[in-house]
N, C-alpha and C positions, 0 to 999 in steps of 0.2 A: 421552697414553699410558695414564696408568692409568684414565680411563673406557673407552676401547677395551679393556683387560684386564677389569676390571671386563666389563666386554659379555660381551666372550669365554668369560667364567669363568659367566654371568646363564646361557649358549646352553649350555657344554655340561653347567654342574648340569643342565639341563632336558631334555635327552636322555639323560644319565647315567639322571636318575627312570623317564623312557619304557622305556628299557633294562631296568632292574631291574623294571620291573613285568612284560615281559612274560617274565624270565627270573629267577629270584632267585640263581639259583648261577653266573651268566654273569661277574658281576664280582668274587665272592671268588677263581672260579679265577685270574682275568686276576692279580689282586694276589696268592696265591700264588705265580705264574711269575715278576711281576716278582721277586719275593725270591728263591726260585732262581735266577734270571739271574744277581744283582747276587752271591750267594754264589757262582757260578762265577767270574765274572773277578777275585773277590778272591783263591780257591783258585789260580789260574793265574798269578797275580802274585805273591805271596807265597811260597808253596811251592817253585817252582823256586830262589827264592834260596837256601832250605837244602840242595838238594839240590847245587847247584853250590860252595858252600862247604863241604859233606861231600866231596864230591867230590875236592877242591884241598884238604883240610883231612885231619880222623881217615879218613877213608874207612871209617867203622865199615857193616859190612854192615846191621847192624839198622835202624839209624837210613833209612841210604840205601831199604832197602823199605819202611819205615813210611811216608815220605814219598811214594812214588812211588805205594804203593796210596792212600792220603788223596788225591793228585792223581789220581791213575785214577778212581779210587773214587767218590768224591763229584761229579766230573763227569758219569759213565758214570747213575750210579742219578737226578741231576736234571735231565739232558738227558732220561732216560728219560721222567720224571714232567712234563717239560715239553712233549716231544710228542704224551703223554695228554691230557694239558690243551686242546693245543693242536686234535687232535683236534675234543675237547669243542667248545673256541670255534668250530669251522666250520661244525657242524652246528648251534649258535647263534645263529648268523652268518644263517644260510638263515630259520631260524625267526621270526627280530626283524626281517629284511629284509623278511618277506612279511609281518610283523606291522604294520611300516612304511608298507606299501602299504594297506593294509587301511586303517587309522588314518588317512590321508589319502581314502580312498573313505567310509568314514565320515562325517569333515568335509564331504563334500560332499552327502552325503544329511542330515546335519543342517543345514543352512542352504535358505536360502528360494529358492525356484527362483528367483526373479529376479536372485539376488546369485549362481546358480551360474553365469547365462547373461551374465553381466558379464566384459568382454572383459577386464578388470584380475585380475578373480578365473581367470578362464581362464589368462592368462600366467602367474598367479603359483603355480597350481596345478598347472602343464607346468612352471613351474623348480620347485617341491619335490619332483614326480616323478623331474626327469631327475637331481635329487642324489642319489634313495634309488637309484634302476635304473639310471644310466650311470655316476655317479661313483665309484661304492662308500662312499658318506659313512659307512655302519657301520663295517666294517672298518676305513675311513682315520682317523677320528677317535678310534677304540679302540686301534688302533695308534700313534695321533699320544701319545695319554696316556698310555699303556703305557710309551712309548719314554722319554717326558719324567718320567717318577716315576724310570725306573728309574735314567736320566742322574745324576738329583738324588741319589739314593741313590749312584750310584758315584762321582760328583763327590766329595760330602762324606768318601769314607771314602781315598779317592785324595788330597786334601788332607793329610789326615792324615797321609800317607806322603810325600808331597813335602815338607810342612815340614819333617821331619827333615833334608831335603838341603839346601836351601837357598831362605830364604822366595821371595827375586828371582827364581827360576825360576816361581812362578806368577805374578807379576808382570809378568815377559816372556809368558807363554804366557798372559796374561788380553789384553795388548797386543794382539799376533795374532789370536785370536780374535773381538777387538773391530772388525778390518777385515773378517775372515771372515764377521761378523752384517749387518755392512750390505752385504758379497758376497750372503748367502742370502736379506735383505730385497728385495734388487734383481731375483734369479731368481723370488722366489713373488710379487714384484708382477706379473713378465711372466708368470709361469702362470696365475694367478687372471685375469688380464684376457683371455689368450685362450681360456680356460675360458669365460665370461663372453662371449667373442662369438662362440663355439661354441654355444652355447642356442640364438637363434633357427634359425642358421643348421640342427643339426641336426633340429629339430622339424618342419620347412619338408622336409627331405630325406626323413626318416621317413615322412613322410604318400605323397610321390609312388613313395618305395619298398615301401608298404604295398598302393599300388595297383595294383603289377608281382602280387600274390600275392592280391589280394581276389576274390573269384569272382564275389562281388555286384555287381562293374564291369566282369568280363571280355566280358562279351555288349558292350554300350561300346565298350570299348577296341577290340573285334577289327569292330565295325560300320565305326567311325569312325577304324579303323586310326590311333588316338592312340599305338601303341605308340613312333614316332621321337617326337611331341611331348614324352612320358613322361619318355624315356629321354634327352633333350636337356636337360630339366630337370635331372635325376638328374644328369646330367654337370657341370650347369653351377653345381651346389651340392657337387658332388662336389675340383671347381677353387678354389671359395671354402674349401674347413678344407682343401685342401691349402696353400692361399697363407698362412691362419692358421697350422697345424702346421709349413711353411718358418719362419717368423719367429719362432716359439716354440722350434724346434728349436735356430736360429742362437743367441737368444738364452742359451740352456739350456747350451748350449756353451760360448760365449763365456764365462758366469758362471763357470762350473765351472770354466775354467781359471786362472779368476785363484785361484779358492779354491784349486788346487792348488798354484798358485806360492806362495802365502801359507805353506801348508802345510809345504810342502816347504824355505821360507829358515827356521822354523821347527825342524823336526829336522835339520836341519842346525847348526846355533846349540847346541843342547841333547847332540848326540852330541860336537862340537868340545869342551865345560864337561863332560861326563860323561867322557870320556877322560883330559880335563888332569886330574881328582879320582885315576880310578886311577893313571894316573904318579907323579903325587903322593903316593900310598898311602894317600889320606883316606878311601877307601874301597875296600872286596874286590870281586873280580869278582862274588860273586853280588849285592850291594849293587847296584851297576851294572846285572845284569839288569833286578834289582828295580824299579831307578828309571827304566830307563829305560824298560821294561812300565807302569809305572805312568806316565810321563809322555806315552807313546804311547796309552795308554787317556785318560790326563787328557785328553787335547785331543780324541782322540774323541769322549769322550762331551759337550766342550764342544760340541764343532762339532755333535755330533749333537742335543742339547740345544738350539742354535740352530735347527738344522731343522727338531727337530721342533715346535718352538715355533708357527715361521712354519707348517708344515705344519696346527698345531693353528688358527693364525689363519684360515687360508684356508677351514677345512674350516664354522669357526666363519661365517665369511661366506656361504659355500656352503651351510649350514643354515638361513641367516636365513628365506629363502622359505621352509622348511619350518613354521618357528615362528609366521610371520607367518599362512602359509593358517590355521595353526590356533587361533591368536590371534581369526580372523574369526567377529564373531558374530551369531547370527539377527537381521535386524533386527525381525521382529515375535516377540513370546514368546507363547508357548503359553498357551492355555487352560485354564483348570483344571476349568469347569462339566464333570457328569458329562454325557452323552448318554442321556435316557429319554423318548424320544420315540416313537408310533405308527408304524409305516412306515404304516399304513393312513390316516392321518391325521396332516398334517403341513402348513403352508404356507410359503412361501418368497418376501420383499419383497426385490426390489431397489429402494432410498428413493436417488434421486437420485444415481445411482452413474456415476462419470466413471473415466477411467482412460489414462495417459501411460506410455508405453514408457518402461524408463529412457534419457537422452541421448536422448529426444525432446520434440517441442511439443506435435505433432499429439496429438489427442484418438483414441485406438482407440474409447474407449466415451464419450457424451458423454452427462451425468446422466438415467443409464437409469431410468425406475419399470416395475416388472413384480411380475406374484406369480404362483409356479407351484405348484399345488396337488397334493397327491395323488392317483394313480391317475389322473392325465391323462397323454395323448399329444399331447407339442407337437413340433412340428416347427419351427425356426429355419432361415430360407433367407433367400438375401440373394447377390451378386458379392463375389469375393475383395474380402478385405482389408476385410469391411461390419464387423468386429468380432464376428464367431459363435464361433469358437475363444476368443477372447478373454472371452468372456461366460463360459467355461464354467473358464477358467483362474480367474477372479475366485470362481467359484464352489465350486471345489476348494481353493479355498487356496492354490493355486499364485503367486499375486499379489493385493497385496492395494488395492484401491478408492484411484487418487489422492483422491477424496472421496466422499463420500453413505457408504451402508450396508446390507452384505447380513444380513437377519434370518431365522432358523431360528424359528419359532412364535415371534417376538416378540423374540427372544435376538438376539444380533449372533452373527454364527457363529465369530468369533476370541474368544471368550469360550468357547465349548468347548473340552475337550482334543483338539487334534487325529487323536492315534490312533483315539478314541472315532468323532469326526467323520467319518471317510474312510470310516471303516467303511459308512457311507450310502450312501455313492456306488460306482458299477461303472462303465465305459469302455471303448468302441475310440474313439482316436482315430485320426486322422487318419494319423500318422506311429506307429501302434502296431506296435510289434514280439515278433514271434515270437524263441524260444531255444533253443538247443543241447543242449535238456534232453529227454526222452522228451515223447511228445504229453500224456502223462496229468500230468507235472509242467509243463508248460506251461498246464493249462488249470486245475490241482487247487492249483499253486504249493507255497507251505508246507505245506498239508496231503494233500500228495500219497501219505506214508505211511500215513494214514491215512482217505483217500478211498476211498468204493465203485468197485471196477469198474464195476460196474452203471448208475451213476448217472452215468459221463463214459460210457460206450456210450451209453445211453440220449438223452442230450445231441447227441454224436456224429450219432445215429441220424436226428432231427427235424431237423438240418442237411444230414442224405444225403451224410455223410461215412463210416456203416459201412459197406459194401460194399466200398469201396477200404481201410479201417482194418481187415478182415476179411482181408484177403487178404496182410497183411504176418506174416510168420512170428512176431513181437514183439508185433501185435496194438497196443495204447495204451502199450504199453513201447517201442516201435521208439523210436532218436533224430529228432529235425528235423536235416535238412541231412546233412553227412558230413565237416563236423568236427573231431570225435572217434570217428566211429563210419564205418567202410565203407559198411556198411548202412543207413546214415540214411536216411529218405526228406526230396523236395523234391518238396514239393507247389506244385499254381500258383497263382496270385495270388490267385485267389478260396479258392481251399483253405483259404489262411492266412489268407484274410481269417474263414473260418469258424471256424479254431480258436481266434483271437483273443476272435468274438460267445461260443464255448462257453466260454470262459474269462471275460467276462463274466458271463453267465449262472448261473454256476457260483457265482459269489461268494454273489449270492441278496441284492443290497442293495437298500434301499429306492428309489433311482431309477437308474435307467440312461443312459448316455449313449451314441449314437455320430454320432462327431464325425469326419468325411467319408472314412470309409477306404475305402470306394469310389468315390474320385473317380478315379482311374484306371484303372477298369473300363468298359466299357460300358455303356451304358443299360439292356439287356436286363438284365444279369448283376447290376448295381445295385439295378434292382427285385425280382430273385427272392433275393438276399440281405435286402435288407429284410424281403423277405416271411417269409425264415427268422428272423430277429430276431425279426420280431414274432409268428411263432407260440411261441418256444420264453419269452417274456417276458411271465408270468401277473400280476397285480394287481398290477406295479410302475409306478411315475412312469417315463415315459422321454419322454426328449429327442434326438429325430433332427435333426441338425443338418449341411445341406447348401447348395451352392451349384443343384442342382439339383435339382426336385421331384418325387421318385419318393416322395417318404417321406409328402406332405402326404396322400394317400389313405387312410394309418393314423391320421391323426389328429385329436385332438380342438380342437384350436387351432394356427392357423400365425402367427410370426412376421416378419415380413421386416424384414431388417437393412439401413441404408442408411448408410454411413458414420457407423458409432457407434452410429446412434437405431434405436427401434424405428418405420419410418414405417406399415406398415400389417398389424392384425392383424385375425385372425374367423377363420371356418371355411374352406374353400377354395369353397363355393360363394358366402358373402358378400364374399370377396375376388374375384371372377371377374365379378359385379356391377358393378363398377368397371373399364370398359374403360378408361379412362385410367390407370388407377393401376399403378404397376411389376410387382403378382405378374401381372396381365392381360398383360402385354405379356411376364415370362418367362415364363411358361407356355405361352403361344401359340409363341414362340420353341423353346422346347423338347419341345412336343407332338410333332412329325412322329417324334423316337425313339420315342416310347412309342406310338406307333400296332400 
């Protein structure tokens, strides 16, 4: 028990600090209210006892208003000050919630692309989400503490009032409450558990209901009339958290009625000894009020003390995930060397470099040597899955060499600082995507506000996207899609594939990459995007990397990737030479399009 406290106490210091940093006046207000609180139920307890014994007693007028205004009074002006507060904390509440979310999108751009596409780190990063966005873990755990300082505060000064009466009455009503705690252990064991088997299930629900409303599936859905399959799904996750919610409800019931019978043989016990005192005359009617307010609140705030305890245990368990994704840390560290290198002049060793998916055996890359030099145009071609994408991820940093070593003019490239590093490189990949953001902040990114018009037309222009970018009222302001904006445009496949290359291009880095985003175009339409690549990309390295060879025409060396290895490289007229060899036979294969 007490290393599980301890625990408890490790998680919520550590979101308390989260809290306070991104808010500094978020938790003075909360501990001002509680003191407000805790001063009202004292005013509310205390006070009427004089006024009922002025009452039955001098009945002096004076006294009787002093009292009644001090009880008005001081209620009316701190409930006031505590729904300002409370106020406050909402719009608090929204602010550290989205701070929340952020903080965890963070985490996931600082860790190394292979530990983010880790099916462990993926769960456990869908359970610290769905505690910040479904469960309300800010609010619940700020209210869970709130509630437990304040308990503690009214407990102790409620004590103080009940010993006057008589000590065995806490005694009896610590008994009860002691059945009460292992009543409230037994309800939040059953909540936390089907909390807990609510995760997969709605995560699983989320996605197929995400796809009743995605646009980018409706062509899909409305071909392949998936819309019953969908919704059959939907249904039948829809029947699983009603069957969980049945059993949690039943449970949540059942608990709660014992707590009230407990309750209830309780104030009944306590009003029976509080009556026999007045017969007795050992104490006045307001006495009686007094105590029996105060004994009605004592057990309250036990029981509520107990709840919110257990409340603050679950919410503490329900954070773990949060604590844990961020606990996660890069496996490779960064580099310190500065970046001063020639883009004009630069070479690049892969020395024996192999490479294993993680939770796999199989080789992607099997101990590659290559050097790719500046101001060349290579082309990588090869059949799915030869390792071409993969070559280019080892190259970005994205993953780093199961062994051998990639060298930047001699340097191991993890030895530069990466921000410095990236800056080198520019890319469409394959699975590149376009954003919800104006064409000009899509192709210009961060420095969008301060990018030339001139210079994304101009761009634009050598791709033979102005004409149609001319004729939108917004011009390079219009949004992509429609969003957030009616008037977005959606441009078609190749469109986007274009603003992706200007987006490239734009950056203006030392080598280039694209890495097969028109594999799903046609032949024709694949070669005359290339061809736009390659005019608007002046004295840079670039690497056109394809399953099919529309690109090897631009270039100065071709590749061919054959399960990992590089088996056969040269020019494409020395590789063509070689009628037995693999580019001989794709090519011949793939000639009749490009005819």
């Amino acid at each position: 028990m007490k290393q599980t406290l301890k625990y408890n106490l490790r998680i919520a210091i550590k979101f308390i600090k989260i809290i306070n940093q991104i808010s500094k006046l978020y938790l003075p207000f909360v501990l001002l209210s509680i003191v407000l609180s805790s001063t009202i139920s004292f005013v509310n307890i205390i006070f009427p006892k004089y006024i009922i014994d002025e009452l039955l007693g001098d009945q002096n007028a004076g006294r009787l208003v002093l009292f009644v205004a001090l009880t008005v009074g001081i209620g009316f002006l701190f409930n006031l000050i505590i729904q300002i507060i409370g106020y406050y904390c909402e719009v608090q509440n929204e602010k550290v919630s989205a701070k929340l979310d952020i903080i965890l999108g963070e985490k996931s751009l600082e860790l190394d692309f292979d530990q983010v596409e880790q099916g462990e780190n993926l769960e456990l990063k869908e359970r610290a989400m769905f505690v910040i966005r479904n469960q309300n873990a800010l609010v619940r755990m700020m209210s869970s503490l709130r509630n437990i300082v304040q308990n503690i505060i009214t407990i102790c000064g409620l004590l103080t009032i009940i010993a006057t009466l008589n000590i065995l009455v806490i005694a009896f009503i610590g008994l009860v409450l002691f059945l009460s705690s292992k009543i409230f252990k037994k309800q939040n064991q059953s909540s936390f558990a089907a909390n807990q088997e609510l995760i997969p299930i709605n995560r699983i629900f989320n996605y197929y209901s995400t796809l009743t409303t995605d646009f980018t599936a409706g062509k899909d859905i409305r071909i392949y009339n998936m819309r019953p399959m969908i919704l059959k799904k939907i249904d039948e996750f829809i029947a699983k958290n009603l069957s969980v919610f049945k059993k949690l409800s039943y449970d949540q019931q059942k608990y709660q009625a014992f707590g009230s019978i407990n309750l209830n043989i309780e104030n009944i016990c306590i009003y029976i000894y509080m009556c026999y005192r007045v017969l007795i005359q050992s104490i006045s009617i307001g006495d009686f009020t007094m105590y029996i307010n105060a004994v009605n609140n004592f057990g309250r705030s036990i029981s509520g003390l107990i709840s919110q305890f257990f409340e603050f245990s679950n919410m503490c368990q329900y954070l773990e995930p949060f604590f844990e994704y961020l606990d996660i840390q890069p496996k490779s560290k960064d580099g310190t060397r500065e970046m001063d290198i020639d883009p004009q002049n630069f070479e690049i060793q892969f020395e024996h470099v192999s490479f294993a998916y993680p939770n796999t055996e199989a080789l992607a890359l099997d101990d590659l040597c290559v050097t790719i030099r500046s101001n060349e145009r290579i082309s990588i071609v090869g059949m799915n899955g030869a390792g071409k994408s993969t070559f280019i991820k080892l190259l970005t940093r994205l993953y780093r060499p199961t062994s051998g070593v990639i060298r930047l003019n001699g340097v191991d490239i993890n030895d530069y600082r990466y921000d410095e590093y990236i800056k080198f490189f520019s890319a469409v990949f394959q699975d590149y995507k376009n954003y919800a953001f104006t064409i000009k902040e899509n192709i210009a990114l961060k420095t969008a506000q301060t990018a030339s018009d001139e210079t994304i037309y101009e761009l634009l222009s050598r791709l033979s996207l102005d004409d149609k970018i001319n004729q939108l009222d917004n011009g390079i302001n219009t949004t992509l899609y429609k969003i957030f904006e009616e008037d977005g445009i959606e441009f078609s496949g190749g469109e986007m594939q274009k603003i992706a290359i200007a987006r490239a291009a734009y950056k203006n880095a030392a080598l280039v990459f694209l890495d097969e985003p028109t594999s799903a175009l046609d032949p024709v339409m694949e070669c005359e995007i290339m061809q736009s690549f390659n005019d608007i990309i002046h004295n840079k390295t670039v690497i056109y990397i394809s399953h099919r060879l529309s690109s090897c025409r631009f270039s100065d060396r071709i590749l061919l990737f054959h399960e990992g290895k590089i088996v056969e490289e040269g020019t494409h007229t020395e590789l063509m030479q070689n009628e037995s060899g693999l580019y001989y036979k794709m090519f011949h294969s793939q000639s009749q399009y490009y005819i």
